[in-house]
N, C-alpha and C positions, 0 to 999 in steps of 0.2 A: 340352418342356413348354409348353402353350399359357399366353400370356400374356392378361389381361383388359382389355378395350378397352370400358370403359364407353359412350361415345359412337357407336360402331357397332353392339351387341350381339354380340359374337363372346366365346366362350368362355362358362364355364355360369355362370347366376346363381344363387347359392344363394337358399333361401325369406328370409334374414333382409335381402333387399336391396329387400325390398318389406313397408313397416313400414304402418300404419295408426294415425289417429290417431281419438278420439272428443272432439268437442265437451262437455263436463263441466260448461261455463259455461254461458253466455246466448246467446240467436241477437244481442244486443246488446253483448255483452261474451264472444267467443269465449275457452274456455278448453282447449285439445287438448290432450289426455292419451293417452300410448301405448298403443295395445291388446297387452299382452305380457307379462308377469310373469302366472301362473296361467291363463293361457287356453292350454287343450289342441289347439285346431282351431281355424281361422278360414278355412276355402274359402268361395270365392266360386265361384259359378252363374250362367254366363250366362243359360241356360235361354230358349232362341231361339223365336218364334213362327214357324211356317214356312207357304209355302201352296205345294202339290206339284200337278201337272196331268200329264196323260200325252195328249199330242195324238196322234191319228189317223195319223199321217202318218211318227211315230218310235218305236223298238224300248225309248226310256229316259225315263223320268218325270220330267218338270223340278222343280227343287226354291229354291224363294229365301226367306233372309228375312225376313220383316215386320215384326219387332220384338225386345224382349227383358222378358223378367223377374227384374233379375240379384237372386241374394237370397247373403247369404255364413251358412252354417252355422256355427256357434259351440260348443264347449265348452269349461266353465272349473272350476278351483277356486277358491274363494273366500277371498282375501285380503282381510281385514277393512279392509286402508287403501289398497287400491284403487279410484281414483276411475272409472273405466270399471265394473269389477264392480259396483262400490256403485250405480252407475246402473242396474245392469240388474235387481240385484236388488229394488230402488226398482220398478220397473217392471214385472217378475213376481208380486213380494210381496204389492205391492195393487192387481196384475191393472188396471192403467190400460188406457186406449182411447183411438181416436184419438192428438191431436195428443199428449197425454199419454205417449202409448207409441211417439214419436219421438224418435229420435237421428241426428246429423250425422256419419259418418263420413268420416274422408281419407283413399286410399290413396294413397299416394308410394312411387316409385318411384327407389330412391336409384340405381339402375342407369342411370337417365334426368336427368344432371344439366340444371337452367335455362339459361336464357341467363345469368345472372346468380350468382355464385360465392355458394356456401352453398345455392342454392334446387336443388331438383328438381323435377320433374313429377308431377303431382299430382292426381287427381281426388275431386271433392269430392259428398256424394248424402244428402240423408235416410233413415232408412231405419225402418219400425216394427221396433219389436222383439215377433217371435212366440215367447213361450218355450213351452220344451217340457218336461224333466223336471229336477224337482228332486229332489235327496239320492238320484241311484239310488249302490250300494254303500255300503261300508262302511269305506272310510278318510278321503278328504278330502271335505268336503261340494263339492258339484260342481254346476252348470245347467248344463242346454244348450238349445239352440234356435236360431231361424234371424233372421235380418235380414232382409228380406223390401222391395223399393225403395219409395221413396215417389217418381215425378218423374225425370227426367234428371239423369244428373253432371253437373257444373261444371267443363271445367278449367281448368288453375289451372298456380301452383306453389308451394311447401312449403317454407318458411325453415323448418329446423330449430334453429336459434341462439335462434330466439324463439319456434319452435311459431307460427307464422302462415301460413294460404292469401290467397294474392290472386288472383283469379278471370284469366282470358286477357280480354280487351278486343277 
């Protein structure tokens, strides 16, 4: 039976080894909060810009590329003292814009321990919030919709003890 070796990546990592947290607080007074109790999906998109050329001279189309638009898709049900949910539905409810309709998320990767005991690796990214549909069926009230980047990750790493990022230097 294979054993797991955090440090190298050998062996399989489950999805709960890559937690995400949301900013809840102040860009002043950061407050992360876990994205996880009622949210049914949370993939992320890289969603790559590419620029492809096919020279004269070769039988195969080059392909590289040029950028990214990573956005993470979201659906949840709605726990009334969730402080992630509460934000988004804040944010849906009265249809904000712009800076209004941003959130800081951290994904950490607990598979990728720090140099430093307790922290992991961690990247950190604004991101708007685009929702999409509310109250579709009929048992738990439910949103979903996508995160959408604002800007470049940060990274970082992720004290879990205290819920804090500190950027790489």
């Amino acid at each position: 039976m294979p054993t797991e070796n955090t440090s190298s990546f050998t062996g399989l990592v489950t999805r709960n080894k890559r937690q995400s947290y949301m900013n809840t607080g102040t860009v002043n007074e950061p407050a992360y909060s876990l994205i996880g109790e009622g949210f049914t999906s949370l993939a992320e998109s890289k969603n790559p810009s590419e620029y492809s050329r096919h020279y004269v001279h070769e039988a195969t189309e080059r392909t590289d590329v040029t950028g990214y638009a990573p956005s993470i898709a979201y659906a949840l049900d709605v726990y009334s003292d969730d402080p992630c949910i509460q934000k988004i539905i804040e944010i849906t409810d009265k249809e904000e814009v712009g800076a209004a309709a941003q959130v800081e998320v951290v994904n950490v990767n607990l598979f990728e321990p720090g140099t430093t005991t307790g922290t992991y690796v961690a990247y950190k990214r604004s991101y708007a919030v685009v929702p999409g549909n509310v109250g579709e069926g009929t048992d738990a009230l439910n949103y979903t919709g996508t995160f959408k980047a604002v800007g470049d990750a940060v990274k970082g790493t992720f004290t879990l003890s205290s819920k804090t990022f500190t950027a790489d230097t």
